[in-house]
C-alpha positions, 0 to 999 in steps of 0.5 A: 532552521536546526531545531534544539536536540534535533539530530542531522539527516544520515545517509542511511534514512535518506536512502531507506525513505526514498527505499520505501517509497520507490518500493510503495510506488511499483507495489501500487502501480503493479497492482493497478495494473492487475486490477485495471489495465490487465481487462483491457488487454487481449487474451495471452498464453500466460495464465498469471494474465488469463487469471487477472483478466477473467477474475469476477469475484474481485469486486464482490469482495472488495467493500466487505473485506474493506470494512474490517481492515478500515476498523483495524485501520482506526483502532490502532491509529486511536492506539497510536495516538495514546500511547503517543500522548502519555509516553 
């Protein structure tokens, strides 16, 4: 179903939309891996991975730099939607 003044799909948004998300996926899982799965694997000679592994100070600052992001989060989604509602 074609909607009134709805243009067709380029080529162009097709390839930045899966772009963006292949790129959100491998940022995601890259850092699942540093955050997780890089504690369960033996000491190696890389000190990129020593430093993930032996990291102690990520947990403790996870929930309070959470909170001011989350309220950033919120305020531009409330900004977001007013200006969406008087455009």
């Amino acid at each position: 179903m074609k909607l009134p003044g709805k243009k067709t799909t380029t080529t162009g948004e097709i390839f930045w939309g899966y772009f963006f998300v292949i790129i959100g996926s491998v940022s995601f899982f890259g850092f699942v891996f540093a955050i997780i799965a890089s504690t369960l694997f033996p000491l190696s000679q890389n000190p990129l991975n020593q430093g993930l592994k032996n990291d102690r100070y990520y947990y403790c600052f996870l929930v309070p730099l959470t909170l001011p992001v989350i309220t950033v989060a919120v305020y531009f989604h409330w900004l977001s939607m007013k200006l969406f509602k008087h455009a």
